[in-house]
PAZAPA-4460 file (N, C-alpha, C; in steps of 0.05 Angstrom, whole numbers, plus 32768, in hexadecimal, padded with zeros to 4 digits):
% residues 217
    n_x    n_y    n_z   ca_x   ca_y   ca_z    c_x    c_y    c_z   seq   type   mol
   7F31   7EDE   7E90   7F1C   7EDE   7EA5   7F22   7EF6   7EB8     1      X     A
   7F0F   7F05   7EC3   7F12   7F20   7ECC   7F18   7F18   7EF0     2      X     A
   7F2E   7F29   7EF9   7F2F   7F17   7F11   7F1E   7F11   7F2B     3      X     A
   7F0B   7F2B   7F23   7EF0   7F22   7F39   7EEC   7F0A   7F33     4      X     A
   7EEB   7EF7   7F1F   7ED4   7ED6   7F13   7EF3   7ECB   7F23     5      X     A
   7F0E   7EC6   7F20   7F22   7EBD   7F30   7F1C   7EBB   7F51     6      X     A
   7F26   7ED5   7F59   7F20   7ED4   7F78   7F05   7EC4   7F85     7      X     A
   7EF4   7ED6   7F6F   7ED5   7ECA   7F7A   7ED3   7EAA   7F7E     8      X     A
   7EE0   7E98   7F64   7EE0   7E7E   7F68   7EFB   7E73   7F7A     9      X     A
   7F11   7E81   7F87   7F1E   7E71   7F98   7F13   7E77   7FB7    10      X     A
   7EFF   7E8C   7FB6   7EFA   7E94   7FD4   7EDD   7E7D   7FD6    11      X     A
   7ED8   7E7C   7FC6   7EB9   7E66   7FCF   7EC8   7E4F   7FD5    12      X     A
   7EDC   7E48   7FBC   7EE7   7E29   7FC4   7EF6   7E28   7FE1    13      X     A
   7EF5   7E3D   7FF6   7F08   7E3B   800A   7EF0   7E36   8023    14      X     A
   7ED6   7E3D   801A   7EBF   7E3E   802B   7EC2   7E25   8033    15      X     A
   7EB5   7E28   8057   7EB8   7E03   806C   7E9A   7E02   8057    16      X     A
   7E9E   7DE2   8060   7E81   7DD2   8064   7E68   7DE3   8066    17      X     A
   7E58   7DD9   805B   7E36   7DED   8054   7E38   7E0C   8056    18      X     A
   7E4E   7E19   804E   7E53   7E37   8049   7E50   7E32   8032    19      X     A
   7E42   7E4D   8021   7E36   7E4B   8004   7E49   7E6E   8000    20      X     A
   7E48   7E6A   7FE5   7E4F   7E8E   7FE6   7E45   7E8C   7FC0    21      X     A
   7E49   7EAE   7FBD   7E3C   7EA8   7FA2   7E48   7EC8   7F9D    22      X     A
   7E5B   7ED0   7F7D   7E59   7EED   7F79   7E3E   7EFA   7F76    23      X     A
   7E3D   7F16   7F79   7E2B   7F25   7F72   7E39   7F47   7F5C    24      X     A
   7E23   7F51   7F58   7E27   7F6E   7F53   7E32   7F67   7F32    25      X     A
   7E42   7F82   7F2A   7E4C   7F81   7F14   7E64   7F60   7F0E    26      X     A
   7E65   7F52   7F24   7E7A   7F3A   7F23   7E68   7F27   7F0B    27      X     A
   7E51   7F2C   7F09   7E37   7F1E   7F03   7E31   7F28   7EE0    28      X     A
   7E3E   7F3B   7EDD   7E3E   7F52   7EC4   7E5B   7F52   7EBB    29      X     A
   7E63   7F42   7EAE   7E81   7F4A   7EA5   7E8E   7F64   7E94    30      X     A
   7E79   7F6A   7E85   7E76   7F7A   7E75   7E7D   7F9E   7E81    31      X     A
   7E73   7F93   7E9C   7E6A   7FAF   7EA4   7E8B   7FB4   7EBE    32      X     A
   7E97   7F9F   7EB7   7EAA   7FA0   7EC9   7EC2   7FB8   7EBE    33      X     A
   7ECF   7FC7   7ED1   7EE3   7FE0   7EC5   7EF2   7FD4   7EDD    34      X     A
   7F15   7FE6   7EDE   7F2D   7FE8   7EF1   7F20   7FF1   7F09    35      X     A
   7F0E   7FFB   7F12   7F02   8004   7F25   7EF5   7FF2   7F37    36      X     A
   7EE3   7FDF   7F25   7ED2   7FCD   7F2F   7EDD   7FAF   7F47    37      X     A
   7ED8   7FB2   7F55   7ED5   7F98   7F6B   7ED1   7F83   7F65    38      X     A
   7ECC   7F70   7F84   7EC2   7F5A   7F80   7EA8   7F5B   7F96    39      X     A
   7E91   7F52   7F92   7E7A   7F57   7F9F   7E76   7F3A   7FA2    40      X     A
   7E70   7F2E   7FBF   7E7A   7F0C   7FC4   7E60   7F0B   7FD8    41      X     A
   7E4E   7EF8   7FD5   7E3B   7EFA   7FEA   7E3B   7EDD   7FF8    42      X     A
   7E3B   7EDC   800D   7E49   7EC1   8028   7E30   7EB9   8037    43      X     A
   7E2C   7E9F   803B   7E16   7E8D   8041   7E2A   7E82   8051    44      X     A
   7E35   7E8B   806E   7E40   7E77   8084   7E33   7E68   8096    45      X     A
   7E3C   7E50   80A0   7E33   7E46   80C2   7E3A   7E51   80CD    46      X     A
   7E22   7E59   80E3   7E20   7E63   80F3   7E34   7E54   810D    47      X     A
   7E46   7E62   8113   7E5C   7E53   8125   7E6B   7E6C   813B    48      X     A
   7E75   7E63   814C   7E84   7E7D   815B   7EA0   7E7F   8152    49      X     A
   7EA9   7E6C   8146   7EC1   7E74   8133   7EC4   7E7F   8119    50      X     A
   7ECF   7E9F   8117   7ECE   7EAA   80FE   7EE0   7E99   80E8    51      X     A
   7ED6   7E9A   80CE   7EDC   7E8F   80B7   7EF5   7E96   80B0    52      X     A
   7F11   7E8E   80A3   7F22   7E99   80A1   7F2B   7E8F   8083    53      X     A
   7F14   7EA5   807A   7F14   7EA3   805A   7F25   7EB3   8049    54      X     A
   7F31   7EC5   8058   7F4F   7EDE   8051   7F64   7ED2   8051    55      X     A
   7F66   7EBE   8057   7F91   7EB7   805E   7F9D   7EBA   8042    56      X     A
   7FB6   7EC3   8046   7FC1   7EC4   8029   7FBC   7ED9   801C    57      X     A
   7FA4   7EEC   801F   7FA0   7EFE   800D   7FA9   7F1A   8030    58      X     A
   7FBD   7F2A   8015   7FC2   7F3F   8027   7FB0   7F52   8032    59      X     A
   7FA1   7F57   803E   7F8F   7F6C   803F   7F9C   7F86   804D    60      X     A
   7F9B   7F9C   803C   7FA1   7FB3   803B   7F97   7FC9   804C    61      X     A
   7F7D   7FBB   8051   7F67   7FD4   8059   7F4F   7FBD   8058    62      X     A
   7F3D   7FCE   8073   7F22   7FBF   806D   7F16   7FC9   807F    63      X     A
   7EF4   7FCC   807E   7EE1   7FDD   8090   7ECC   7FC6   8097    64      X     A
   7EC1   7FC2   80AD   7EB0   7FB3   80B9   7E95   7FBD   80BC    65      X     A
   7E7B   7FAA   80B0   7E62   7FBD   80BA   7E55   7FA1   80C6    66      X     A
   7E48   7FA4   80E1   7E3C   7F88   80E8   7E22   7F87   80F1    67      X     A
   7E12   7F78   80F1   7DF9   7F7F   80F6   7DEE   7F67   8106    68      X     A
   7DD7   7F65   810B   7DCB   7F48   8112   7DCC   7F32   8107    69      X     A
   7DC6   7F3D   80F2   7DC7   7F22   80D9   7DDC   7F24   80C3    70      X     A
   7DF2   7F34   80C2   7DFC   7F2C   80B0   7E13   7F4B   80BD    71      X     A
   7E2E   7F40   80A6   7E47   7F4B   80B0   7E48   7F54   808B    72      X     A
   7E56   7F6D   8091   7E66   7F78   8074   7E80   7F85   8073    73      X     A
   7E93   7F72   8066   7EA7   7F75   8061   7EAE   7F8B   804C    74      X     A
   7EC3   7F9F   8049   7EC1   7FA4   8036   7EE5   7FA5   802D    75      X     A
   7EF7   7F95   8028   7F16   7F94   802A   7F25   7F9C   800F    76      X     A
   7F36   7FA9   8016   7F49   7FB5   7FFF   7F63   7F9A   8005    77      X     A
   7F5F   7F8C   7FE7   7F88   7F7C   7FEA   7F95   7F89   7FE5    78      X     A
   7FB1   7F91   7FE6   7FC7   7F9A   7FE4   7FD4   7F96   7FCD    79      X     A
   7FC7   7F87   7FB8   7FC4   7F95   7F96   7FB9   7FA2   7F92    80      X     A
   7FA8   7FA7   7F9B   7F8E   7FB6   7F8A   7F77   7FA9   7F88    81      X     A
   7F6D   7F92   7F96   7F53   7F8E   7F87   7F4F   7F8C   7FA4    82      X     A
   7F32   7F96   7F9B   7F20   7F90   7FB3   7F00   7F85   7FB7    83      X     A
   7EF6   7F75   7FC8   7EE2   7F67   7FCF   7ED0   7F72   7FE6    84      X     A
   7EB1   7F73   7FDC   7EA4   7F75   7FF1   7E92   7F59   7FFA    85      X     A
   7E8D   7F58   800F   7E86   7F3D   801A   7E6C   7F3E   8024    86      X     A
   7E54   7F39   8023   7E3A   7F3A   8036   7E3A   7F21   803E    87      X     A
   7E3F   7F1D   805D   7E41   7F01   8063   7E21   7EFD   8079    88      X     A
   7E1B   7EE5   8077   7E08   7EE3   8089   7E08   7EC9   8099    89      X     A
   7E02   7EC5   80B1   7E07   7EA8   80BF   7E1E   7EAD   80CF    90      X     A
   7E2D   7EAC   80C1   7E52   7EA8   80DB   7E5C   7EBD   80D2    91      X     A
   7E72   7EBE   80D5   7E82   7EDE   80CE   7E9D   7ED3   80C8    92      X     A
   7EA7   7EDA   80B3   7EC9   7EE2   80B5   7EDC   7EF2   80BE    93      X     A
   7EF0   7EE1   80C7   7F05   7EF2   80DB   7F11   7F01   80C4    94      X     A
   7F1C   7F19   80D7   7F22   7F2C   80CA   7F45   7F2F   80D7    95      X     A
   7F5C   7F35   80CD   7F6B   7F3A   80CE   7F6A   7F5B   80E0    96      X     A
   7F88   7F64   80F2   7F87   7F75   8101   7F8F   7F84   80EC    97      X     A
   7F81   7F9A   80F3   7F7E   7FB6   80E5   7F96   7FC0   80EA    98      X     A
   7FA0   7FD2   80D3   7FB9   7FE1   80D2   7FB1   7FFB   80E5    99      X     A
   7FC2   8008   80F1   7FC0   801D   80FC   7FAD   802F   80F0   100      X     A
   7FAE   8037   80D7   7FA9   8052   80C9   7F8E   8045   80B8   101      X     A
   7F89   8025   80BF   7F6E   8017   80B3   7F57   802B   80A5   102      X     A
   7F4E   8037   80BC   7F38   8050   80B7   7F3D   8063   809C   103      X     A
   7F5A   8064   809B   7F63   807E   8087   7F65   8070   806E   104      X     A
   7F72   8060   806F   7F71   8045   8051   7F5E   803E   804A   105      X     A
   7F42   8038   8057   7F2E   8030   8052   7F20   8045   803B   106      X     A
   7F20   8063   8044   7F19   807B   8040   7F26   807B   8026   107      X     A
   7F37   807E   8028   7F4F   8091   8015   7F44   807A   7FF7   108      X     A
   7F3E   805E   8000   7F3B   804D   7FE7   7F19   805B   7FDA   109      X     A
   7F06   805D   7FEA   7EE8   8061   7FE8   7EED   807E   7FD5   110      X     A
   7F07   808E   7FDE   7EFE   80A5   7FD0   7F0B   80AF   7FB7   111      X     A
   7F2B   8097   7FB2   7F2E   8091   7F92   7F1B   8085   7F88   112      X     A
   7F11   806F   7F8D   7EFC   805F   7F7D   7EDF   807A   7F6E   113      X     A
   7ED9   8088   7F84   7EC7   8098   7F81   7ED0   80A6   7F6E   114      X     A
   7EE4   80BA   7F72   7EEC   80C8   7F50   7EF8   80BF   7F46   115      X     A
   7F0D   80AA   7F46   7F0B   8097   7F2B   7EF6   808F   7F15   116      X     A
   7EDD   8090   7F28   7EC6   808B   7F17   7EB9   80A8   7F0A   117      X     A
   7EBF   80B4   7F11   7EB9   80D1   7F13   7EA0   80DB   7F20   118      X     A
   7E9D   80D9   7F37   7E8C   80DC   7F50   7E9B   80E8   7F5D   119      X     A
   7E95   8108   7F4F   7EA3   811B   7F5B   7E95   8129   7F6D   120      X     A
   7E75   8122   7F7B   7E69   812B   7F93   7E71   811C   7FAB   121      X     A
   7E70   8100   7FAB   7E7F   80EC   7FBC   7E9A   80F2   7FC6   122      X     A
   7EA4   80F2   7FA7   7EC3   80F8   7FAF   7ED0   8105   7FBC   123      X     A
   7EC2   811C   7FB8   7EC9   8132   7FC6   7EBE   8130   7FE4   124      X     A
   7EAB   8122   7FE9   7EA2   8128   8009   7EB2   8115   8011   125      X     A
   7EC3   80F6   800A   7ED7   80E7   8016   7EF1   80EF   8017   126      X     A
   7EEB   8106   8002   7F0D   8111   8000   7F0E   8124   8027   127      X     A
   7EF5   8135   8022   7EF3   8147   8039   7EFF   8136   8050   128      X     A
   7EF4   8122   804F   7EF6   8116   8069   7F11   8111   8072   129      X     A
   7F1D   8103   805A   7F43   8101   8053   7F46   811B   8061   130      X     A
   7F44   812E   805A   7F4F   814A   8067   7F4E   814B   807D   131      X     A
   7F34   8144   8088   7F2B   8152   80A1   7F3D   8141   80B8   132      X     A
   7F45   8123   80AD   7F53   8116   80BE   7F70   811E   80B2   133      X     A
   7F78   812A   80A6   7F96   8139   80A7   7F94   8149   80BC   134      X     A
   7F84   8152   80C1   7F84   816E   80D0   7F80   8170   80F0   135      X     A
   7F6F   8159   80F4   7F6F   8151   8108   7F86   8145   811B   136      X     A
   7F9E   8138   8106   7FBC   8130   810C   7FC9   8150   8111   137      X     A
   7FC4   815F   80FE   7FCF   8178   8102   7FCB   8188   8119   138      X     A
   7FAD   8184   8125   7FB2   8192   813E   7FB7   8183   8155   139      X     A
   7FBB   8167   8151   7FBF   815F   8163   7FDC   8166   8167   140      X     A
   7FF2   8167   8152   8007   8176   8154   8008   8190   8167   141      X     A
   7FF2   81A0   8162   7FF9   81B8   8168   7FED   81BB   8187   142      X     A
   7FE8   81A6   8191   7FDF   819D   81AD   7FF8   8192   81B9   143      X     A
   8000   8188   81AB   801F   8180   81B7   802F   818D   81B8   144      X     A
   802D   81A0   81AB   8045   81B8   81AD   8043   81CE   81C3   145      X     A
   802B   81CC   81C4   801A   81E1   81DA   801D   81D6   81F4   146      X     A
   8012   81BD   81F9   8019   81AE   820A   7FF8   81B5   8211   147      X     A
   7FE4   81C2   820A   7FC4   81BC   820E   7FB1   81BF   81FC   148      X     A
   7F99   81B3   81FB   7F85   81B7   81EC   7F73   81D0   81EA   149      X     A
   7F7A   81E1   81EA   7F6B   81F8   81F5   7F7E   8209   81EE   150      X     A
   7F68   821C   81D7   7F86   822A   81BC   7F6F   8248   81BB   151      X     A
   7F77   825A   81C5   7F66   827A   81BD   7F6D   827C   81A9   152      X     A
   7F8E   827E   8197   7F94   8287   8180   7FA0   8272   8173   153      X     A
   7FA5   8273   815E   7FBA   8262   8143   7FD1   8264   8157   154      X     A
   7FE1   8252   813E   7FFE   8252   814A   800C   824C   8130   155      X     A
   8026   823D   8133   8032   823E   811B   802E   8229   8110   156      X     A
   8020   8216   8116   8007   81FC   8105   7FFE   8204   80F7   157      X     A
   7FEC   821F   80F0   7FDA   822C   80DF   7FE2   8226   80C8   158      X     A
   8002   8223   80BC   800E   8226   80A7   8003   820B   8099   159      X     A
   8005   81F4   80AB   7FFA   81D5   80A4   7FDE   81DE   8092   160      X     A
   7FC9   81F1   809A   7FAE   81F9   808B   7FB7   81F9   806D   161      X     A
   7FCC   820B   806C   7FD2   8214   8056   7FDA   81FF   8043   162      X     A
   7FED   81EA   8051   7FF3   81D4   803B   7FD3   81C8   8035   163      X     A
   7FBE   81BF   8046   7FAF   81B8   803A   7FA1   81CB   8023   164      X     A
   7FA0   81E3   8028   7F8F   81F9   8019   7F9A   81F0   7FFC   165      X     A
   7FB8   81E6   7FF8   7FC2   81E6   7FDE   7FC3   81CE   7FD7   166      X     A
   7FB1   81B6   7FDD   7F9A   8198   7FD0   7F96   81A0   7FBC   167      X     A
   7F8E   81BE   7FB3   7F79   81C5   7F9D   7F5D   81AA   7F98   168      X     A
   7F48   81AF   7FB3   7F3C   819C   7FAE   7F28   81A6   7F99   169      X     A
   7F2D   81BB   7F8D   7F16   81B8   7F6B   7F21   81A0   7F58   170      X     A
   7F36   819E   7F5D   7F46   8187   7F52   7F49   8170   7F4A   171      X     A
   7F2C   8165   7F49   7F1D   8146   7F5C   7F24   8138   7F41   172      X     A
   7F40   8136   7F25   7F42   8120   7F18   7F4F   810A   7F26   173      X     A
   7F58   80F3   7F1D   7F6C   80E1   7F2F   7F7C   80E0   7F25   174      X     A
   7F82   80EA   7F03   7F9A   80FE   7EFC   7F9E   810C   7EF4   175      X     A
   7FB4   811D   7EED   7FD0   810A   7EEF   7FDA   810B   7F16   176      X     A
   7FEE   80F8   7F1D   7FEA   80EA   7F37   800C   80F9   7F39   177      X     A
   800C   80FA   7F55   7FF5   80F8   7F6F   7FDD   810C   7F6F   178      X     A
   7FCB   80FF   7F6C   7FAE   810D   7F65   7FA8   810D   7F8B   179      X     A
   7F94   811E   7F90   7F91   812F   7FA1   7F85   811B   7FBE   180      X     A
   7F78   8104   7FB5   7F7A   80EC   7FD1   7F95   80EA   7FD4   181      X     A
   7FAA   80DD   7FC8   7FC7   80DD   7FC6   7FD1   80F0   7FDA   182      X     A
   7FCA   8104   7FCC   7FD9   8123   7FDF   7FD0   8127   7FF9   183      X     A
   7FB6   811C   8002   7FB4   811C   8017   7FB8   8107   802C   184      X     A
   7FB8   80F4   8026   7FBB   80DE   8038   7FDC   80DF   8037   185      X     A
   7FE9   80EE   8027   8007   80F5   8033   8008   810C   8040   186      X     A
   7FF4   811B   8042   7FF3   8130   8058   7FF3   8126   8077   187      X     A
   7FDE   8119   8074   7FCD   810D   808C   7FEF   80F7   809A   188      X     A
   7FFA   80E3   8084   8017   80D9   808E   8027   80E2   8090   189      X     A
   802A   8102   8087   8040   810A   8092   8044   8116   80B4   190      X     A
   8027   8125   80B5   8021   812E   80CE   801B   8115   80EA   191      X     A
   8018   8104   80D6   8008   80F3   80EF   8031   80E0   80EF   192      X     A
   803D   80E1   80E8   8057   80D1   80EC   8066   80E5   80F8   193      X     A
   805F   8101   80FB   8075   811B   810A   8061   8116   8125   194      X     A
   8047   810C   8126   8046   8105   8142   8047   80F1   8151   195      X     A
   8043   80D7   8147   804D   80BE   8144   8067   80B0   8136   196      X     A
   8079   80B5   8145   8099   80B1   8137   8096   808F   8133   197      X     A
   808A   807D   813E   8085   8060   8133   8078   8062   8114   198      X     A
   8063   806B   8113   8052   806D   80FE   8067   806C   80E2   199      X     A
   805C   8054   80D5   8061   804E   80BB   804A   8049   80AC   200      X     A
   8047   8067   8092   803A   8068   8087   803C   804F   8068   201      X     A
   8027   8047   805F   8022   8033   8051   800D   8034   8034   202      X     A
   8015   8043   8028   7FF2   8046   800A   7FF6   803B   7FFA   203      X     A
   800C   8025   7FFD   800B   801A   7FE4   7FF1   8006   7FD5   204      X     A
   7FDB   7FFF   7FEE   7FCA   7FF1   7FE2   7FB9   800C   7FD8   205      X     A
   7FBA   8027   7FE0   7FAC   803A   7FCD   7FB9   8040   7FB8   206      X     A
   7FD4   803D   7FB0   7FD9   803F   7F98   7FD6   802E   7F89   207      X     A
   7FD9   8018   7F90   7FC9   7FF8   7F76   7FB0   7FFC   7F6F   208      X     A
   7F99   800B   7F87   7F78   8009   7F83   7F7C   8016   7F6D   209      X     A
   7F84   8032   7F69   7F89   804D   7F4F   7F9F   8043   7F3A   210      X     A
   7FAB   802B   7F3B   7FC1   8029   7F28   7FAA   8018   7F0D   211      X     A
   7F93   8004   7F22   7F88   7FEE   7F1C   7F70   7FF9   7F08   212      X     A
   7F64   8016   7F14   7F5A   8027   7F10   7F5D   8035   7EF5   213      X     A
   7F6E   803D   7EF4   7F7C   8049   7ED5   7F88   802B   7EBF   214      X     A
   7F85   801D   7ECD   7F99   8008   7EB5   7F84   8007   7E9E   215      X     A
   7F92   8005   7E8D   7F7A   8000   7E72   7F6C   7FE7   7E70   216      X     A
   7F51   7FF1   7E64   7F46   7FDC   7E5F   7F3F   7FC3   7E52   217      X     A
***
């Protein structure tokens, strides 16, 4: 049994009283299921002021929030590798506190999945973005060293350009690894831990999403 049809049936059986849920998407298509593919879970809650705490036990790695009037979307990476999106409507599920670097994990998964599949227009504009937030750590470095925001010329940061310049982002396979999300979200932790000496960097749930990704089928 493919483990979307698993998860999918222990997360309904955890639903309170008159909460309904039901898979969707390719969960619905077995056939069409690859290492890449999700779980697509659609949630019929009561309407209540207490969020649902339908996550316990499962590690979540990463996860992005979209909320609306009528309905909330989950979209969570576990810390194996699989991951679930949720369209909930009625009540909402609590969500576990976001890792520091949440935003960057969230990303870094959307833009293996993308050329994993080989959505190498996507990929590449999520990859950009990976960059653009390396770089943004980088000058915030170079604000610190300066001691202001307000720069007429380069300095000896510039060199940081250069490690990105050599991503080789024509590069967009996911292997052989560390393929080029890899290389960057260790850019982005190395710079962002030389400015944040707490900062503990963490990808291991991006390396299960790409391990889960390549496993055979």
């Amino acid at each position: 049994m493919p483990w979307q049809a698993e998860l999918a049936r222990e997360l309904i059986m955890r639903l309170p009283a008159g909460a309904k849920g039901a898979p969707a998407g390719s969960a619905l298509r077995p056939e069409t299921l690859d290492g890449w593919s999700d779980l697509d879970l659609q949630l019929a809650l009561p309407r209540s002021a207490q969020p649902v705490d339908l996550l316990r036990g499962l590690e979540i790695w990463a996860f992005t929030e979209e909320l609306a009037a009528d309905r909330q979307v989950v979209r969570a990476v576990i810390i194996d590798g699989r991951r679930v999106d949720f369209v909930i409507t009625g009540g909402r599920l609590s969500l576990p506190e976001p890792a520091a670097d949440n935003d960057v994990r969230a990303l870094a998964v959307q833009a293996a999945g993308k050329l994993g599949r080989g959505d190498r227009l996507i990929g590449l504009h999520l990859t950009l973005e990976l960059v653009r937030l390396a770089l943004v750590q980088a000058m915030l470095l170079r604000d610190r060293d300066q001691g202001t925001t307000i720069h007429r010329y380069g300095s000896e940061r510039d060199a940081l350009a250069d490690e990105v310049a050599g991503l080789d982002l024509a590069d967009l396979a996911i292997t052989p690894r560390p393929n080029v999300v890899e290389r960057t979200v260790d850019l982005y932790a190395r710079w962002r831990a030389e400015l944040e000496p707490d900062y503990r960097p963490d990808w291991s749930g991006l390396r299960a999403v790409i391990d889960c990704g390549l496993a055979p089928g």
